[in-house]
C-alpha positions in Angstrom: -0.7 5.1 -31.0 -3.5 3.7 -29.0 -6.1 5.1 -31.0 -4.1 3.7 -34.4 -2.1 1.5 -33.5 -2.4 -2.0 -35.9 -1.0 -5.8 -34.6 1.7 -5.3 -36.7 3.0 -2.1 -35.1 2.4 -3.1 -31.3 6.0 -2.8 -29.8 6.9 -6.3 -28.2 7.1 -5.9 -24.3 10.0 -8.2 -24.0 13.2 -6.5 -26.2 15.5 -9.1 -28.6 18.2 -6.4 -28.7 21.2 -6.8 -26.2 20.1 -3.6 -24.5 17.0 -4.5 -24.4 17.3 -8.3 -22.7 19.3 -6.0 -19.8 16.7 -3.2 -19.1 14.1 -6.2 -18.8 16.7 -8.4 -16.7 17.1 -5.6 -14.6 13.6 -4.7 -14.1 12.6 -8.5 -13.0 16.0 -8.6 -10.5 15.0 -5.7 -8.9 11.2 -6.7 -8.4 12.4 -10.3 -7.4 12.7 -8.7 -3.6 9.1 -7.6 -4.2 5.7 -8.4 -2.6 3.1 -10.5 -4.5 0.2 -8.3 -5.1 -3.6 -8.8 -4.8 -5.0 -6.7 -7.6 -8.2 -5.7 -9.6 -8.8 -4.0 -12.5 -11.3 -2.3 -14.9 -9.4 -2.5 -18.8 -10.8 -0.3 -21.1 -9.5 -1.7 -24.3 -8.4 0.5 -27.4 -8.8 -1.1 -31.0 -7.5 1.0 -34.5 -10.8 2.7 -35.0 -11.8 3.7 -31.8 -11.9 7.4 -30.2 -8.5 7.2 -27.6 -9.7 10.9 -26.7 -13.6 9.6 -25.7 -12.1 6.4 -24.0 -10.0 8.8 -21.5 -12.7 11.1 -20.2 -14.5 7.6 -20.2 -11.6 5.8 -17.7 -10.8 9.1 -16.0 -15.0 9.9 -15.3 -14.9 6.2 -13.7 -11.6 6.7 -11.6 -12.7 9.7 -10.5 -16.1 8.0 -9.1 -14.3 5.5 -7.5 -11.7 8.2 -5.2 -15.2 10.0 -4.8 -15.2 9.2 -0.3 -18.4 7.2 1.3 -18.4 5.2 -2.0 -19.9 1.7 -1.6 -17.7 -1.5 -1.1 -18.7 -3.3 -4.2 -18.6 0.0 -6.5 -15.4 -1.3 -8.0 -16.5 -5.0 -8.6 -20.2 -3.6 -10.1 -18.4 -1.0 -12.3 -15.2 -3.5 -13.7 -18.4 -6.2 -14.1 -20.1 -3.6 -16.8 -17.7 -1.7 -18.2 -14.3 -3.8 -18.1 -13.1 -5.2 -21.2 -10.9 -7.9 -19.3 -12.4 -11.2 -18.8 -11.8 -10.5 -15.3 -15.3 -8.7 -15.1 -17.1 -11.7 -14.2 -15.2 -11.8 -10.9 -15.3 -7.8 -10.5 -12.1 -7.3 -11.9 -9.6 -9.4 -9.6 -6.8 -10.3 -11.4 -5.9 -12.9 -8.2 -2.5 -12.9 -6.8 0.2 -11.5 -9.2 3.9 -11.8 -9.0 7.0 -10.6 -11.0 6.7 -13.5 -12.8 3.5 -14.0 -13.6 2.5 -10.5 -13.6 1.0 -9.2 -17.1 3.6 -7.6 -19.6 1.8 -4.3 -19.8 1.4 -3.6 -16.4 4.5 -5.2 -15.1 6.2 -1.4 -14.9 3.4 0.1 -12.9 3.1 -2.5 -10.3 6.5 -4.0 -9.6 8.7 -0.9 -10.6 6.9 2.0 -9.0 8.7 2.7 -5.5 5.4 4.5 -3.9 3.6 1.3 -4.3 6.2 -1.4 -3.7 6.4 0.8 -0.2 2.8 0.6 0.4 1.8 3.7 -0.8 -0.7 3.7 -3.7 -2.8 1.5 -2.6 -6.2 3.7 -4.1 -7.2 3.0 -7.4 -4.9 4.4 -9.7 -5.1 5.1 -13.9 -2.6 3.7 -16.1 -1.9 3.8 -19.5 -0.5 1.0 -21.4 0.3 0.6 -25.3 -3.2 -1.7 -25.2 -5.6 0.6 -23.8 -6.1 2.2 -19.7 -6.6 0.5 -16.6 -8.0 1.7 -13.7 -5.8 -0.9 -11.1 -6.6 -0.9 -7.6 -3.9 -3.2 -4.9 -5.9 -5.2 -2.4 -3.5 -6.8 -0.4 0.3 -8.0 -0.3 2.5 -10.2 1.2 5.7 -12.0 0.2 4.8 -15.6 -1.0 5.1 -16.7 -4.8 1.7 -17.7 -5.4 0.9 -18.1 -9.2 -1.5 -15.4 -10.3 -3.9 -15.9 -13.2 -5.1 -19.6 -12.3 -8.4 -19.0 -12.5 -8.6 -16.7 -15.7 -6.1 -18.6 -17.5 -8.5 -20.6 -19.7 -11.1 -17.3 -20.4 -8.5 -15.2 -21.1 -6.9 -17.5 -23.5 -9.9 -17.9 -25.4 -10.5 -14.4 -25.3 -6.6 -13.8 -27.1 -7.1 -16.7 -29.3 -7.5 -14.7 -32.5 -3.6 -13.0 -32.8 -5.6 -10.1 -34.8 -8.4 -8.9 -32.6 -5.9 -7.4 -30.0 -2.4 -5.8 -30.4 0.7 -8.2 -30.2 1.1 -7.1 -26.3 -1.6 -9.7 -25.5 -0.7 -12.1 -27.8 2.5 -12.4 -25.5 0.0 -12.3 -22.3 -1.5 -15.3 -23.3 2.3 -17.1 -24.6 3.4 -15.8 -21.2 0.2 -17.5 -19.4 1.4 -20.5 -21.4 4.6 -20.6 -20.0 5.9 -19.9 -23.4 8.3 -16.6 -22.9 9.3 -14.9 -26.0 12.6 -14.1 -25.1 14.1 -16.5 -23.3 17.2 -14.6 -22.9 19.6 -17.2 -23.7 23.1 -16.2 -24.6 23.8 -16.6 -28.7 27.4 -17.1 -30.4 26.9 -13.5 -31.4 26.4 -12.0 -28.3 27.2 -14.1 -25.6 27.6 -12.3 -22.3 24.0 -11.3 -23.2 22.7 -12.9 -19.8 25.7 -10.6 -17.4 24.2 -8.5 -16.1 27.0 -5.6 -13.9 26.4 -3.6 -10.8 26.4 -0.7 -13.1 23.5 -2.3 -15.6 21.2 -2.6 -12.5 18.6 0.6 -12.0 18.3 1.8 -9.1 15.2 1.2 -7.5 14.6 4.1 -5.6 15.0 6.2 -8.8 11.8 7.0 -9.8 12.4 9.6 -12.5 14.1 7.1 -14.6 11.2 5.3 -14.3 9.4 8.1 -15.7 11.5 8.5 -18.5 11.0 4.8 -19.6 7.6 5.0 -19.1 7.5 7.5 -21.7 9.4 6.2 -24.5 8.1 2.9 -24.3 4.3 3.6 -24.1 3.5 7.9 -24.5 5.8 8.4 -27.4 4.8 6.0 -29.7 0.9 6.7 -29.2 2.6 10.3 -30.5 5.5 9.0 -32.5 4.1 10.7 -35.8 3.1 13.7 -34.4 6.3 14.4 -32.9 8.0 13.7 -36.5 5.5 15.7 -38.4 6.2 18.9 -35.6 9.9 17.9 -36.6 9.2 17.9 -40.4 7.2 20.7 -40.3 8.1 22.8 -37.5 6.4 24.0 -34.3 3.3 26.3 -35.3 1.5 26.7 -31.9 -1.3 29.6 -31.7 -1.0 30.3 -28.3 1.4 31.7 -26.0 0.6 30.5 -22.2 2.4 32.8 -19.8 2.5 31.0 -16.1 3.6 30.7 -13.1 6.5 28.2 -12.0 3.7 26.9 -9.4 4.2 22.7 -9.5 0.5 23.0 -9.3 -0.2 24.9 -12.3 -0.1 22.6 -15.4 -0.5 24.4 -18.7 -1.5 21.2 -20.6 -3.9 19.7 -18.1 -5.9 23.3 -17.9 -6.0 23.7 -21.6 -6.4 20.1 -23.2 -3.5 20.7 -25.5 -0.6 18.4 -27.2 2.8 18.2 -28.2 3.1 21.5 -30.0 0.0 23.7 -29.3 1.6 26.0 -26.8 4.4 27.7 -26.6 5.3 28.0 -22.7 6.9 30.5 -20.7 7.0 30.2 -16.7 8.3 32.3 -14.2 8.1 33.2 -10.3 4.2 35.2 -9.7 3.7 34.5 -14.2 5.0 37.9 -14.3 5.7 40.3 -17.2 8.4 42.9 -16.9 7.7 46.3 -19.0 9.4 46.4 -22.6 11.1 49.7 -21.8 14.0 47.6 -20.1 13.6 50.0 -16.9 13.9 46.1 -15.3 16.1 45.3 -17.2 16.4 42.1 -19.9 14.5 39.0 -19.2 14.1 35.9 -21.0 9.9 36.1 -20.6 10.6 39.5 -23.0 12.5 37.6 -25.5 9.9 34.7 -25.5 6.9 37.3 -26.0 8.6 38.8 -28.8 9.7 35.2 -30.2 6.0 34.1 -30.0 4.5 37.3 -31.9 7.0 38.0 -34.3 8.2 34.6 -35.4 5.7 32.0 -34.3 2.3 34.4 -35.2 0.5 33.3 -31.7 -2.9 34.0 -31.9 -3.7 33.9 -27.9 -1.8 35.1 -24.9 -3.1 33.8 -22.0 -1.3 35.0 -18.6 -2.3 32.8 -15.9 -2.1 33.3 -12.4 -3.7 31.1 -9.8 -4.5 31.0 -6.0 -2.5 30.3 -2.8 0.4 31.8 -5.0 3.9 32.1 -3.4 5.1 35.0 -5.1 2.0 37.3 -4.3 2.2 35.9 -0.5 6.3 37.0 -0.5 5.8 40.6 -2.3 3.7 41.2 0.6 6.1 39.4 3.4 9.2 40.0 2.2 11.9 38.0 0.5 14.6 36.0 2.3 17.9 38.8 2.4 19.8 35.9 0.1 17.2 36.0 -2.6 18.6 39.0 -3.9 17.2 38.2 -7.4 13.9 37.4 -5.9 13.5 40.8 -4.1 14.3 42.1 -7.4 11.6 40.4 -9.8 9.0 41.1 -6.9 9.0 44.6 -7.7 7.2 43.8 -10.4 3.9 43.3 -8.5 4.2 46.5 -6.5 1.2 48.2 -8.6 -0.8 45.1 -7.4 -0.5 44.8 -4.0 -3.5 46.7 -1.4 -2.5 48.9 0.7 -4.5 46.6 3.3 -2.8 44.2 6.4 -2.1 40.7 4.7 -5.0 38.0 4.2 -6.5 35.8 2.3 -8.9 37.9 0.8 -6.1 40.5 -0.7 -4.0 37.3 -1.8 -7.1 36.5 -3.3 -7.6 40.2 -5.1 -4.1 40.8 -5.3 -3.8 37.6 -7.3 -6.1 38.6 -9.8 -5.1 42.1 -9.7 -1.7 41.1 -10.9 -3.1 39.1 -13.8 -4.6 41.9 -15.2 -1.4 44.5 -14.6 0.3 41.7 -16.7 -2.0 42.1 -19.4 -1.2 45.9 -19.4 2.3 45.8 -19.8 1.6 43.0 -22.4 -0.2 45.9 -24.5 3.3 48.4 -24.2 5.2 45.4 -26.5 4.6 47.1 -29.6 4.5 44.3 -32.0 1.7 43.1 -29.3 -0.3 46.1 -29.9 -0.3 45.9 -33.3 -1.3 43.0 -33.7 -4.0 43.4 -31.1 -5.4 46.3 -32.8 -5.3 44.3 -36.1 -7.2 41.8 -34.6 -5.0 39.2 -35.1 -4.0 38.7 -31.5 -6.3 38.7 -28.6 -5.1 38.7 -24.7 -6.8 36.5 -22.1 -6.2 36.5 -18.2 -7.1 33.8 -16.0 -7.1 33.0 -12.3 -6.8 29.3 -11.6 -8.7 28.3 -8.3 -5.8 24.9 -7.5 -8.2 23.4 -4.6 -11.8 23.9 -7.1 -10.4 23.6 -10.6 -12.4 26.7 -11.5 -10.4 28.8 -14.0 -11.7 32.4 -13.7 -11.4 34.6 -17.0 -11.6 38.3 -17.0 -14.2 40.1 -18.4 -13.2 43.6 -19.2 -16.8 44.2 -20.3 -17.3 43.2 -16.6 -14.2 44.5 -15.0 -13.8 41.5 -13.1 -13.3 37.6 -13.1 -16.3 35.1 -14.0 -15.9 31.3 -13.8 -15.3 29.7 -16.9 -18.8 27.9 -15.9 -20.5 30.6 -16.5 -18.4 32.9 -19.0 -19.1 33.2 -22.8 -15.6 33.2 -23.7 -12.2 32.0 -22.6 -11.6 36.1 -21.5 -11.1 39.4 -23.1 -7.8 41.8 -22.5 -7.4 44.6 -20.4 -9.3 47.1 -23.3 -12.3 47.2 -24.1 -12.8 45.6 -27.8 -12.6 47.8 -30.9 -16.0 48.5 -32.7 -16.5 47.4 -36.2 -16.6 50.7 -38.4 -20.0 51.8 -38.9 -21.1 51.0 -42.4 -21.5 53.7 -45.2 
């Protein structure tokens, strides 16, 4: 929605429904306990016909300077004072002394409701995302007095939100709130009211940071997706590739690739692992997903992924705990990988990307795979994801080995070597 989104659409940050008047009670009861926080910013503001894709790499380019170590002290305050959108820029993005109350709507959430930060954690500069745009927020200080925020920005930022139609209808409550003119007063009406009881059983719990998650998605990812979601509902899911990974926290499909809601199909398991179509390992459900993915989605790629420091490759050659009968099991499966060597971290390494590649193999005994391969209507690709470089390595079977995706000249070719055109009569 960022990239679209109109005035008119803008979700209001303070709800008028009954629900909605007790998740925002709730919120402000539970950050009433909470520190008042010194904070900068750098805004990178998102109007209808901007680029939300271009703006990202943008924000994340400039967050990832400022983690960079042995960075100056004033690179924050010399890059919010030429890039930031925020009329804060002129003081280096500080934002002053924010409280619960005074705290902006669209970054209320992030700063008063995240548990890592009200504990002191998070204190680095940080990106967040908000239905107006991203900010890079950094926390200078905090301590426990009430001290108004916003004093000195008040009558900039005012002027800045004075048109209702240059910015979306978040700020436009920003500048009511700065006011002292709160949309929602959350009075009770005849209708409703026991609107302003709140219950023990209304009230979040603080320390539950998942359903923080869960919030923060419906009320500011989906609706910058909101239509693509419908149309993937109206139209069905049509991805073109199949990513085949492993379970690895640390291996995340979407981040590697680039790709939305609806542009891979996803199957995970221990060590990305692909057990032979003969059944001689029995059922699985990565077999039924393959054979979903080529027969009734048509994926165009299969990529199997496997990556370093991986657990599964490090237990096949260690052993599996005697209760992790299951486990012991599913290792077998890398037994044509593993080097007849004493364990390191050079044959994890090899062993790693040796397994990748005997994937790939057993990938060409599915016979609707094949086919389709040797139709040319399906290609393979095997990659080795460095976690601690962020270097994918693709395998070049021209090669017979891995080559960083820095210096490759495609995303990787299957474990055959590609069919030659016919010669021509």
């Amino acid at each position: 929605m960022l990239a679209t989104m109109t005035d008119s659409k803008a979700p209001a940050v303070l709800h008028a429904d009954r629900s909605g008047r007790k998740h925002d009670m709730a919120q402000q009861t539970g950050a009433r306990s909470a520190s008042s926080m010194h904070v900068r910013h750098i805004y990178f503001a998102v109007q209808s016909d901007a680029d939300f894709h271009k703006v990202c790499i943008k924000a994340e380019g400039v967050l990832l300077a400022l983690t960079r170590p042995k960075q100056p002290v004033d690179q924050f305050e010399k890059l919010a004072q030429s890039l930031s959108d925020c009329p804060s820029a002129a003081n280096g993005g500080d934002l002053g002394w924010i409280t619960p109350e005074s705290c902006p709507p669209e970054l209320y959430n992030e700063l008063f409701c995240q548990s890592d930060w009200l504990s002191g954690k998070g204190i680095h500069p940080r990106l967040v995302r908000t239905q107006h745009g991203l900010h890079i927020v950094e926390v200078l200080a905090r301590k426990k007095t009430r001290k108004q925020a916003f004093n000195a920005l008040k009558t900039p930022m005012l002027e800045t939100l004075a048109n209702p139609t240059s910015l979306p209808s978040g700020f436009v409550q920003l500048s009511s709130k700065l006011q002292g003119e709160h949309l929602d007063s959350g009075k009770a009406t005849e209708d409703d009211p026991t609107s302003n009881t709140m219950t023990p059983s209304d009230t979040p719990d603080a320390n539950d940071g998942l359903l923080d998650r869960l919030r923060h998605f419906q009320s500011d990812y989906f609706p910058a997706h909101q239509q693509r979601f419908q149309d993937l509902v109206a139209k069905g899911q049509h991805p073109k590739t199949l990513f085949i990974g492993c379970s690895d926290s640390r291996v995340v499909p979407y981040l590697l690739t680039g790709a939305g809601p609806g542009e891979l199909f996803i199957v995970r398991n221990v060590g990305a692992l692909v057990p032979p179509y003969d059944g001689s390992h029995g059922l699985h459900g990565t077999m039924a997903a393959i054979e979903f993915a080529v027969l009734s989605l048509k994926v165009e790629r299969i990529i199997v992924c496997g990556h370093s420091h991986c657990g599964a490759i490090r237990t096949a050659y260690h052993g599996a705990p005697p209760e992790a009968r299951a486990l012991q099991n599913w290792l077998e499966l890398t037994k044509e990988a593993l080097l007849p060597v004493q364990p390191c971290a050079e044959a994890f390494h090899r062993t790693e990307q040796r397994s990748v590649v005997l994937q790939m193999e057993r990938l060409m005994d599915y016979p609707m795979v094949r086919r389709e391969v040797e139709a040319r209507k399906l290609t393979l690709h095997g990659w080795h994801y460095v976690i601690e470089t962020g270097q994918v390595h693709v395998f070049d079977v021209s090669r017979g080995d891995f080559i960083p995706c820095t210096e490759a000249t495609s995303s990787g070719t299957g474990p055959y070597t590609p069919y030659s055109d016919p010669p021509q009569l």
